[in-house]
C-alpha positions as CSV (number, residue, x, y, z in Angstrom):
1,X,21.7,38.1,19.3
2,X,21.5,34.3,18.5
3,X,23.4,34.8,14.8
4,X,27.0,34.2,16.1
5,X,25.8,31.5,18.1
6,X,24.1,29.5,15.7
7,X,25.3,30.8,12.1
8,X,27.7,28.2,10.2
9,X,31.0,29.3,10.1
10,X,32.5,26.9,7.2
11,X,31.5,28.2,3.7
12,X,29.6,25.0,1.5
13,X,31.0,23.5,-0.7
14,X,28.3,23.5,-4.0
15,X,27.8,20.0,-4.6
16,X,24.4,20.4,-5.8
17,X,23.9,17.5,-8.1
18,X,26.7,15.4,-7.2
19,X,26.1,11.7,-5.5
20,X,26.0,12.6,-2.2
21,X,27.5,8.4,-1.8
22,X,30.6,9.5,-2.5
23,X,31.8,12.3,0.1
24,X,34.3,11.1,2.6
25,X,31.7,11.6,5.0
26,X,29.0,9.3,3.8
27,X,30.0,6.2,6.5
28,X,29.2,8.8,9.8
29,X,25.6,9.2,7.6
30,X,25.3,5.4,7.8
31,X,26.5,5.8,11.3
32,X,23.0,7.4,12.7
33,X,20.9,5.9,11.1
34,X,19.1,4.7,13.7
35,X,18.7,8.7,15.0
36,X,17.7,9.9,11.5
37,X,14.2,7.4,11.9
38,X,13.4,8.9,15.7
39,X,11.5,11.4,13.9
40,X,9.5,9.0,11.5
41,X,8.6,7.0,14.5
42,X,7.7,9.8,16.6
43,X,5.1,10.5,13.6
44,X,3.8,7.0,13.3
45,X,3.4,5.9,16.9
46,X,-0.6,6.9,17.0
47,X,-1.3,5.1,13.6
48,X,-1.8,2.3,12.9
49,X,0.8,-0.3,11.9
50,X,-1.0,-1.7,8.8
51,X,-1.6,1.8,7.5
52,X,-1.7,1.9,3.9
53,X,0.3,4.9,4.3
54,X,3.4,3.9,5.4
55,X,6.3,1.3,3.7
56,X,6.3,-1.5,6.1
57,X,9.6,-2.4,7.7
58,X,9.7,-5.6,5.7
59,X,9.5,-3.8,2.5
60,X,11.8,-1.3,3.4
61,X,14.6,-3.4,4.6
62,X,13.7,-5.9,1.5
63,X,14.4,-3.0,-0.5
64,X,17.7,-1.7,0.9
65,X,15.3,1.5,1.5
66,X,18.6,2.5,3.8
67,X,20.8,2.8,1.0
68,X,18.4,4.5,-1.5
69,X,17.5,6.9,1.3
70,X,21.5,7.5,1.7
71,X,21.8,8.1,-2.7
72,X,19.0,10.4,-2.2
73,X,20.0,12.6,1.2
74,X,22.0,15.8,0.4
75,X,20.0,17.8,2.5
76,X,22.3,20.7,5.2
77,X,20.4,19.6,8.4
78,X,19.3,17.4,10.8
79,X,15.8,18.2,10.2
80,X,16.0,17.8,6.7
81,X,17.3,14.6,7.0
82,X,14.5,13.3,9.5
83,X,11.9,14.7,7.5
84,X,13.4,12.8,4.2
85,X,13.9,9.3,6.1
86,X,9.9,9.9,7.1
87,X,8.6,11.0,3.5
88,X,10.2,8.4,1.8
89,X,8.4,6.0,4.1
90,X,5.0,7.9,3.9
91,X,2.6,6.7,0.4
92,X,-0.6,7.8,-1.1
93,X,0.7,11.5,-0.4
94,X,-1.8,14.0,-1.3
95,X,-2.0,15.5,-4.6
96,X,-1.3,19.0,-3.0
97,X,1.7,18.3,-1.5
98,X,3.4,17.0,-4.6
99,X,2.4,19.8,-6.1
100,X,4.2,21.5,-3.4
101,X,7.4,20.1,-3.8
102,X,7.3,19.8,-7.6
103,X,7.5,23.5,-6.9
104,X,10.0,24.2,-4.6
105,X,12.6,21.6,-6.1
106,X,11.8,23.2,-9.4
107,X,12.8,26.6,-7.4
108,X,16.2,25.4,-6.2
109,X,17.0,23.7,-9.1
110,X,16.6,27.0,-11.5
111,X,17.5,29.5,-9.1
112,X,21.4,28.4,-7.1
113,X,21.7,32.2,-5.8
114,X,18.6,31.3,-3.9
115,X,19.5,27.7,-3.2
116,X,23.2,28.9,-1.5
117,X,21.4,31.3,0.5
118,X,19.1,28.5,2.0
119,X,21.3,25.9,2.5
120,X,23.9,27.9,4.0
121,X,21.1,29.0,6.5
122,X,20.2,25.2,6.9
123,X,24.1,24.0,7.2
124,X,24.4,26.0,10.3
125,X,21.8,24.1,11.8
126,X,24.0,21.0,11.0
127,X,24.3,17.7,11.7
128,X,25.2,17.2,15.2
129,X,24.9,13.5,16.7
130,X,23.2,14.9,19.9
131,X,20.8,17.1,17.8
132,X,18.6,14.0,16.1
133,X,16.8,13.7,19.7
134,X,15.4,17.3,19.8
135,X,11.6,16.2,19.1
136,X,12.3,13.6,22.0
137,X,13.7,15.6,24.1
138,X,11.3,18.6,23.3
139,X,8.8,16.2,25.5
140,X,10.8,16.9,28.7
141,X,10.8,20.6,28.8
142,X,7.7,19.9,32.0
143,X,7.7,23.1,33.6
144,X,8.3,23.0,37.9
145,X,5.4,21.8,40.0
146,X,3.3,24.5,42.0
147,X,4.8,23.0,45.1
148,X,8.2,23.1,43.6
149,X,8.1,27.1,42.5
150,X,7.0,28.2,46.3
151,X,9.2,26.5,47.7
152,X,12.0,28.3,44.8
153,X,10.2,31.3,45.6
154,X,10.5,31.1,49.5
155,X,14.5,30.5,49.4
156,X,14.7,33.5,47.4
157,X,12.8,35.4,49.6
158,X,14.7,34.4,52.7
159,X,18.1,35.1,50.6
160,X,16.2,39.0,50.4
161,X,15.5,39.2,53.8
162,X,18.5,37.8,54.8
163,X,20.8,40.5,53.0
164,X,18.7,43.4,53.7
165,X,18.5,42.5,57.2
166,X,22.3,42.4,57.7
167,X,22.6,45.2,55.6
168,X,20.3,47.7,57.7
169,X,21.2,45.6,61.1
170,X,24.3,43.7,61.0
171,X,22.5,41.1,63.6
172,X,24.2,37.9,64.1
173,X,20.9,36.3,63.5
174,X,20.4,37.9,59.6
175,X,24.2,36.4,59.0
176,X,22.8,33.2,59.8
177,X,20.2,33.2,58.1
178,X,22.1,34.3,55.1
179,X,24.3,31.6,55.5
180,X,22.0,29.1,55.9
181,X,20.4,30.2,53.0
182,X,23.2,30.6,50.8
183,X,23.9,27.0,51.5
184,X,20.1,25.7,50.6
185,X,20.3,28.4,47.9
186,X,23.5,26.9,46.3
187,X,22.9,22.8,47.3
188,X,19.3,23.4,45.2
189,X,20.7,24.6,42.4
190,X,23.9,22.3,42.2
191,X,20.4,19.5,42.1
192,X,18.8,21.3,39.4
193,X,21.7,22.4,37.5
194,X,22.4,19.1,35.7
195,X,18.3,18.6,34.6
196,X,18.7,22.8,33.0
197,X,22.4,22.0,31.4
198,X,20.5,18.8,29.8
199,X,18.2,20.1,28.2
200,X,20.5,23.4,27.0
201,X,21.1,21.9,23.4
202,X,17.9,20.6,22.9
203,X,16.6,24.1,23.7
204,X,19.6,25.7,21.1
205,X,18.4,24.1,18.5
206,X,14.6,25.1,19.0
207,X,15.7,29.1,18.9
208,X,18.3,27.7,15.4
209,X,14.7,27.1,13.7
210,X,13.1,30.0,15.0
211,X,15.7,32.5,13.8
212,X,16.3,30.9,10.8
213,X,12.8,30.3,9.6
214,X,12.3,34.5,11.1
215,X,15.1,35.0,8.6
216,X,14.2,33.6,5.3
217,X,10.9,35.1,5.9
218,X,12.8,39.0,6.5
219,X,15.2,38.1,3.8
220,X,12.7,37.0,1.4
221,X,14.8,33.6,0.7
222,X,11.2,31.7,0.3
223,X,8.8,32.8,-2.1
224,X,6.1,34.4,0.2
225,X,3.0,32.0,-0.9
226,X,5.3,28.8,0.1
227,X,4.8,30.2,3.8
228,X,1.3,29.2,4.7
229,X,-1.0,31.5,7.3
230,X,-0.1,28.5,10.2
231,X,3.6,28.5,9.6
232,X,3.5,32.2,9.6
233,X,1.6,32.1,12.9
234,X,4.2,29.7,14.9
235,X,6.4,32.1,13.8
236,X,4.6,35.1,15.5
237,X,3.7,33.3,18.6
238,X,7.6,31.8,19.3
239,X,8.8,35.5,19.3
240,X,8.5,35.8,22.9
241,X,10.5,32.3,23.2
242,X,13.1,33.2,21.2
243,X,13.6,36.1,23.0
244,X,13.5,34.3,26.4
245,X,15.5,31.3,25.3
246,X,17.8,33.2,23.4
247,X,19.0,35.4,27.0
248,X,18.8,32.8,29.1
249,X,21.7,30.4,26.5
250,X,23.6,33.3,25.9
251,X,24.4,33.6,29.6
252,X,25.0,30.0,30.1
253,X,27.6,30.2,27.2
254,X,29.1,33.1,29.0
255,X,29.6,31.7,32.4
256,X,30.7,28.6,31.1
257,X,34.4,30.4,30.0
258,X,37.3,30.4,32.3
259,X,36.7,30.3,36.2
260,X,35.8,33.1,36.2
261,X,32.8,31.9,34.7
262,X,32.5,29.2,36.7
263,X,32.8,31.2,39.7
264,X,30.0,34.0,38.7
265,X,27.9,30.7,37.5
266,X,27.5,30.2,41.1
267,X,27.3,33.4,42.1
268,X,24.3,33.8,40.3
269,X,23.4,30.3,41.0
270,X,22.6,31.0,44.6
271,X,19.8,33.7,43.3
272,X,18.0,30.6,41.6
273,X,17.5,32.8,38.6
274,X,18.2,30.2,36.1
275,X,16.2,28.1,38.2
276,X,12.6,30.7,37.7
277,X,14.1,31.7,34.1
278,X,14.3,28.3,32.8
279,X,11.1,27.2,34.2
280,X,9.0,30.0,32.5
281,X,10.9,28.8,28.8
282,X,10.1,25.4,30.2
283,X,6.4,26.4,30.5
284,X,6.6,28.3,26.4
285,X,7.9,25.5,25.1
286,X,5.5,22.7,26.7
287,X,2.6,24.9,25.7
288,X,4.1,25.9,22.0
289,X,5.1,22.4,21.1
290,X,2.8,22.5,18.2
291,X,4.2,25.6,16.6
292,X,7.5,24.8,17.1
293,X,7.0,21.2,15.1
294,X,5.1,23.5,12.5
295,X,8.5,25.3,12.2
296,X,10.3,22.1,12.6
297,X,8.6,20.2,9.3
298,X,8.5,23.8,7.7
299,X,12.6,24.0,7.2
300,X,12.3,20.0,6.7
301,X,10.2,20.2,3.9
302,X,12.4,23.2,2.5
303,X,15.8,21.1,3.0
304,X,13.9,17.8,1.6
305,X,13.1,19.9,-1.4
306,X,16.9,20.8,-1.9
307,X,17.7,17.4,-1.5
308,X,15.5,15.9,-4.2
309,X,16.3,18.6,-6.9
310,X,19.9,17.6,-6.3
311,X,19.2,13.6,-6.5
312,X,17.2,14.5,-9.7
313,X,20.3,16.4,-11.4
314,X,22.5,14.0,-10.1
315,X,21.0,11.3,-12.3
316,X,21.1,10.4,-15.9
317,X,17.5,10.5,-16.3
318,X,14.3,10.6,-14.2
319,X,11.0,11.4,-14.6
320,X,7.5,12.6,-12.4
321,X,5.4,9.8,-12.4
322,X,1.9,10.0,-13.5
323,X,-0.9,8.5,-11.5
324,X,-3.3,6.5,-13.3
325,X,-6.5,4.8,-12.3
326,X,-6.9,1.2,-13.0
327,X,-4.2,-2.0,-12.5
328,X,-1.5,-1.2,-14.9
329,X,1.7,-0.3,-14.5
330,X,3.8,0.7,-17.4
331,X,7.4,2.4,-17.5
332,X,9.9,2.8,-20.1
333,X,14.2,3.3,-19.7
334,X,13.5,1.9,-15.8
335,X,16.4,1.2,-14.0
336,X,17.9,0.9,-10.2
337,X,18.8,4.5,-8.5
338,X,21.4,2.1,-6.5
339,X,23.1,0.8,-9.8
340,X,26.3,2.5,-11.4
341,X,25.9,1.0,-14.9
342,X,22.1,-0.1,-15.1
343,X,21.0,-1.5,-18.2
344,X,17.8,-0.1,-19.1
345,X,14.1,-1.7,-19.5
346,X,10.9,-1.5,-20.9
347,X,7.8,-3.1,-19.4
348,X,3.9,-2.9,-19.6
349,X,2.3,-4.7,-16.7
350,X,-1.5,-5.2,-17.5
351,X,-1.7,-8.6,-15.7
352,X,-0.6,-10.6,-13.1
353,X,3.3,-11.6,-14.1
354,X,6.1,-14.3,-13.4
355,X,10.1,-13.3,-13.9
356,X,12.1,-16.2,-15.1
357,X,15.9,-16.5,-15.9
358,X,19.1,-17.9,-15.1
359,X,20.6,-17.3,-11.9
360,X,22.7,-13.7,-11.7
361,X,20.4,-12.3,-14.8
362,X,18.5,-9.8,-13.6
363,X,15.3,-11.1,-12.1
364,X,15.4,-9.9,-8.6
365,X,17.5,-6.6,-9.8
366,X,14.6,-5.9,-11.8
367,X,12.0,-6.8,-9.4
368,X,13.7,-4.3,-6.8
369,X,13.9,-1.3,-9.3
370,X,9.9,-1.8,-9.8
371,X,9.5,-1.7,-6.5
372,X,11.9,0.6,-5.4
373,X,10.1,3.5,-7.9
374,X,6.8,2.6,-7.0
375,X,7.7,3.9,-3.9
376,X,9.4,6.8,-4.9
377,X,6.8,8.1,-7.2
378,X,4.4,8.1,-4.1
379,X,6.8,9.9,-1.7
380,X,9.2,12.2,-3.2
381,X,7.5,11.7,-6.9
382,X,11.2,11.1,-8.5
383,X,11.3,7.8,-10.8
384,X,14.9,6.8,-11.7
385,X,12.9,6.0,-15.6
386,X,12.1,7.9,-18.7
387,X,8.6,7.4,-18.2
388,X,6.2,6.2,-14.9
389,X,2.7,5.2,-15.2
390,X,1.1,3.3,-12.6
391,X,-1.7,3.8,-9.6
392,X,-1.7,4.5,-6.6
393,X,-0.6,1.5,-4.8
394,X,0.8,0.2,-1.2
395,X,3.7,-1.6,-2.2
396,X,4.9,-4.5,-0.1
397,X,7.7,-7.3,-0.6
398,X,9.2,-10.6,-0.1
399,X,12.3,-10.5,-1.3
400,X,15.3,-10.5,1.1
401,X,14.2,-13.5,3.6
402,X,16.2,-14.8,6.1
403,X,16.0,-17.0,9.0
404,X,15.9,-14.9,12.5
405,X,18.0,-16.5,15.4
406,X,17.4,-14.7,17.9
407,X,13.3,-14.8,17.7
408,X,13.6,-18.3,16.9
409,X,11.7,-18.3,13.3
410,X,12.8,-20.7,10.5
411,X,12.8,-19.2,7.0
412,X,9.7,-21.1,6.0
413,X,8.0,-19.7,9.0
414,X,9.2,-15.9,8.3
415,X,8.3,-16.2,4.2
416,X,4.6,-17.3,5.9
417,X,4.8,-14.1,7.9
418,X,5.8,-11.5,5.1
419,X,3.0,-13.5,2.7
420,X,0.4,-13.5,5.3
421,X,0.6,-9.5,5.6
422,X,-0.3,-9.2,1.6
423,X,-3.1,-11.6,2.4
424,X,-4.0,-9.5,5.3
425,X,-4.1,-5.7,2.7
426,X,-5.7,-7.2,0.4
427,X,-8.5,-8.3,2.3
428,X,-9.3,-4.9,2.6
429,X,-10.0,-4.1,-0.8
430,X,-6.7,-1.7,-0.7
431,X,-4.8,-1.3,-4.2
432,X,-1.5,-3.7,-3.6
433,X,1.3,-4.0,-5.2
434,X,2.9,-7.4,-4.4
435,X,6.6,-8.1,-5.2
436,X,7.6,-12.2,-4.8
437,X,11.2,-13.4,-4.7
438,X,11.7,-17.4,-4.8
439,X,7.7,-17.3,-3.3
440,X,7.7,-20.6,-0.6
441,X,11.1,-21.8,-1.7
442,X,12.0,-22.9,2.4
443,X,10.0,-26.1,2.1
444,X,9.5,-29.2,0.0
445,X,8.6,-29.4,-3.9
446,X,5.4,-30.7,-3.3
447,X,3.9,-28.3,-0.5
448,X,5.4,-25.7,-1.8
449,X,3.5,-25.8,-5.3
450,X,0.3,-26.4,-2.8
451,X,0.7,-23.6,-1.0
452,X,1.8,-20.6,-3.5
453,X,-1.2,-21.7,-5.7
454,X,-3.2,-21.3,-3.1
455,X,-1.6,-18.1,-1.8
456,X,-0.7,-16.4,-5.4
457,X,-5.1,-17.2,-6.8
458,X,-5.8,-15.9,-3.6
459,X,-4.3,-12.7,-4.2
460,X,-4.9,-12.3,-8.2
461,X,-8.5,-11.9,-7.2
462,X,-7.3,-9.5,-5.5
463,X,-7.2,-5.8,-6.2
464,X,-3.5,-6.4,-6.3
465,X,-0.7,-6.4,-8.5
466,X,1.2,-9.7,-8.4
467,X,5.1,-10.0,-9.7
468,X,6.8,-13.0,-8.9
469,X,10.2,-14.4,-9.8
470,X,10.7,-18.0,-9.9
471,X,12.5,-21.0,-11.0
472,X,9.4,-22.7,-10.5
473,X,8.1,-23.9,-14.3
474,X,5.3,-26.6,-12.7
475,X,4.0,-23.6,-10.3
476,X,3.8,-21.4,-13.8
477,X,2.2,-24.2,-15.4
478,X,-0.4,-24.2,-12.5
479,X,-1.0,-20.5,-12.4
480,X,-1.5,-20.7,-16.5
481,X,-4.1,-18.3,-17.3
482,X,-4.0,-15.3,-14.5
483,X,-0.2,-14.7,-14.9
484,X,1.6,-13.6,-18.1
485,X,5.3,-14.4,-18.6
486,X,8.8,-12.3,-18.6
487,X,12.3,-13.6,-18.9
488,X,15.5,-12.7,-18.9
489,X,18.1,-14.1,-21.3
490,X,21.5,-16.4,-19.8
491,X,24.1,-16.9,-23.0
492,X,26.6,-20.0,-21.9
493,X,29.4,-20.2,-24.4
494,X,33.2,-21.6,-23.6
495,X,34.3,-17.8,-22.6
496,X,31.4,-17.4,-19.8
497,X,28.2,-17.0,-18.9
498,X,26.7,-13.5,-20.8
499,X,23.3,-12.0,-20.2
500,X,21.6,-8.6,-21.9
501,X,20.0,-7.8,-18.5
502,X,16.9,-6.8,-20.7
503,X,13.4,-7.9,-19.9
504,X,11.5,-10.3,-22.2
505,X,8.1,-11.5,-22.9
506,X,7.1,-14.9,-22.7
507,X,8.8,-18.0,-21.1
508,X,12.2,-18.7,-20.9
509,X,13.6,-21.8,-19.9
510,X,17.3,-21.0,-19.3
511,X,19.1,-22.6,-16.5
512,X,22.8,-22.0,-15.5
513,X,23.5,-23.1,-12.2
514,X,25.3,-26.3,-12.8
515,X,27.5,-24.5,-15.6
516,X,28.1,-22.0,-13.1
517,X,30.3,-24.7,-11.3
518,X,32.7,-25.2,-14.5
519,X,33.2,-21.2,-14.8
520,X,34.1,-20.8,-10.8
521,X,36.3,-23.6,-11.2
522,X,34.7,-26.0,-9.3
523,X,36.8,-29.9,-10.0
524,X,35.9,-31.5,-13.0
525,X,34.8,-34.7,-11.3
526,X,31.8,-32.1,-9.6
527,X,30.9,-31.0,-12.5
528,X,30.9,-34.2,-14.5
529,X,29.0,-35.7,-11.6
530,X,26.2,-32.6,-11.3
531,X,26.0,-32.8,-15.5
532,X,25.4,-36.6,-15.1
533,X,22.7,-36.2,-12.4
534,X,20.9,-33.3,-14.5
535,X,20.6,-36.4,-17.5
536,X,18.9,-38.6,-15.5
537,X,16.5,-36.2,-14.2
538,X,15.9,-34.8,-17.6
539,X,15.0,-38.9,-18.6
């Protein structure tokens, strides 16, 4: 009954394996944003913010987590893109469940007969602005108050007597009372009207992923072990709401054509029908709500998988990572998932590391596309590399600091902040993975070699992971011992400034920011004067 409702009318385009950053549409997906995390937060609110199993805010904005979550997202639905946005935040998943989608992306990626079926199911769901607030609004399907269904119940009992007695009588005192009640009747259900018409979409959307999920079970879309004994159960015990759901949006579809429609709304209206109809779905959804969110991570998970067999296709190379025990990370051909023409690198990290280099040569790219992997080896187990190796590992940063107006805090105040939180995980003893950018650079020289010695021995005794990039030769001096050294290369010649973008061991003492002037055309008299100060200090 629901299929003409809900079933997508526009054939898909295959685009299975194409960078979903490129279709015309991709600034409306940057647009809701904000709705695509409801879900995430939804699923985080009773843990604990320090969790070790979610990507901090810090991290992820550090990252651009926004942007990689926008390369990765070519999922059909709303649901699969809330479930995405909150896997790619969720670390230290369970062996099992990689296992799980290593099976279902390997599925969709083999079989496209399959895959078309599915996501053609999942595209009718769509994408609709509105529809991002179901699991919120799920929460206000309360059914009517005791109090409030007798006194439902009583109206609609005089509206009975009322009719029969005018019909069997045709006393002036029954026409009253029918008017009367027609009026109460009618004014009640003009109140209620707006909280029922409300909650309609959300309550569309709940009987999309019933019949759809009902479907690829009937059609045998899904392999038959990918549908666990709980997901098979919601789907048993939301028949009876489908059924209910699905009569009582049907009608309000109807009715809501023409004025005629409008007129029989009313009509029916003054029954209270809708009133008593919608508070028994009201009641099946507030006692389901558990089944239905079963069904409601069920199609994520399916869409997410479709999503990350197409992000894997769509790159040049990737690779499942492969979880080892230990501190060592090691990863060959690694490169940026964000980065059109990435130059490719090599690294084994068995100790504690600095990144040096010129300005513009790669440090901090390199430093994010660590990071950036770490975390997508633990959540959708996708490296943008030829080869992963590293453990399991809560990955937090300092990279992208800035000063915050409106709260009031400096940049030296905020870098103390994002620091103090690694100090704070690795106090537990939980494996971290600690990404530095510029560490303490928002105060003086001499506190600031103080305090990142401090903070930087305090963490390498650590069971931790330390990678810092710095300018900083006397704080690498200091640290001499517990960090090893990486560079990258910065050619100055009279054409320009070149660099290989290729990691290198060992120290590197390039500097190019006062060359930089002469290339951009700064005056010669700045230049000369910057080239003469950089003498004297030298002396």
């Amino acid at each position: 009954m629901l299929k003409s409702i809900f079933a997508g009318g526009r054939k898909p385009i295959d685009t299975f394996g194409k960078d979903p950053t490129r279709d015309a549409v991709c600034h409306m997906r940057k647009d809701r944003l904000e709705q695509k995390g409801i879900y995430h937060r939804r699923m985080a609110a009773d843990l604990d913010p320090a969790s070790s199993s979610f990507v901090d805010d810090i991290t992820w904005n550090d990252m651009d987590m926004d942007a990689v979550f926008l390369r990765i997202n070519h999922t059909g639905s709303f649901i699969g893109e809330q479930v995405l946005y909150h896997r790619l935040h969720c670390i230290n998943t369970a062996d099992g469940q990689y296992d799980r989608l290593e099976r279902m992306a390997g599925t969709f990626s083999r079989d496209h007969v399959r895959r078309n079926k599915v996501w053609k199911k999942l595209r009718g769901i769509g994408k609709k602005d509105s529809a991002y607030y179901m699991t919120e609004l799920m929460e206000c399907f309360d059914p009517y108050s005791n109090f409030q269904m007798l006194f439902f119940r009583l109206l609609q009992l005089m509206l009975v007597i009322s009719i029969a007695g005018l019909i069997l009588t045709a006393g002036q005192i029954f026409k009253s009372l029918l008017i009367v009640t027609i009026c109460m009747n009618l004014a009640v259900y003009m109140f209620e009207k707006r909280r029922t018409e409300m909650m309609q979409e959300c309550l569309e959307q709940i009987c999309a992923i019933i019949e759809i999920c009902d479907s690829l079970r009937k059609k045998e879309l899904l392999p038959s072990e990918w549908i666990d004994p709980d997901t098979l159960d919601a789907m048993k015990t939301l028949r009876g709401l489908r059924f209910c759901a699905g009569r009582f949006i049907s009608k309000k579809l109807a009715v809501g054509i023409g004025l005629e429609g409008i007129l029989s709304d009313y009509m029916l209206g003054i029954t209270l029908w809708d009133l008593t109809f919608y508070n028994i779905i009201a009641g099946m959804i507030s006692g389901n709500k558990a089944a239905i969110m079963r069904l409601y991570d069920f199609l994520g998970e399916i869409d997410m998988s479709i999503s990350v067999a197409s992000y894997r296709k769509s790159l040049k190379e990737y690779c499942i990572p492969v979880f080892a025990e230990g501190n060592t990370i090691e990863t060959h051909d690694l490169v940026h998932p964000l980065v059109i023409s990435p130059v490719a690198n090599f690294i084994v990290l068995d100790h504690h590391s600095f990144l040096m280099g010129a300005n513009a040569s790669g440090k901090s790219t390199f430093l994010k596309a660590l990071s950036v992997n770490m975390i997508l080896a633990q959540t959708i187990h996708t490296c943008s590399a030829g080869s992963f190796i590293s453990p399991r590992m809560r990955v937090m940063t300092s990279v992208a600091v800035r000063d915050d107006i409106l709260s009031g805090e400096s940049y030296y105040v905020r870098e103390i902040r994002y620091l103090k939180r690694m100090i704070d995980a690795a106090a537990d003893g939980r494996p971290v993975f600690c990404a530095v950018d510029e560490i303490l650079k928002g105060t003086n020289k001499r506190e600031r070699l103080a305090a990142s010695e401090a903070v930087l021995k305090y963490l390498s005794d650590k069971n931790c992971i330390i990678i810092v990039a710095t300018h900083d030769h006397e704080l690498i001096d200091r640290m001499e011992g517990k960090f090893s050294c990486y560079h990258f290369k910065c050619i100055l010649s009279d054409d320009g400034v070149q660099f290989d973008y290729r990691i290198h061991k060992g120290k590197g003492g390039e500097t190019n920011a006062v060359a930089l002037l002469k290339i951009f055309g700064f005056p010669r008299d700045v230049v000369e004067q910057a080239n003469m100060r950089l003498e004297e200090v030298a002396l």
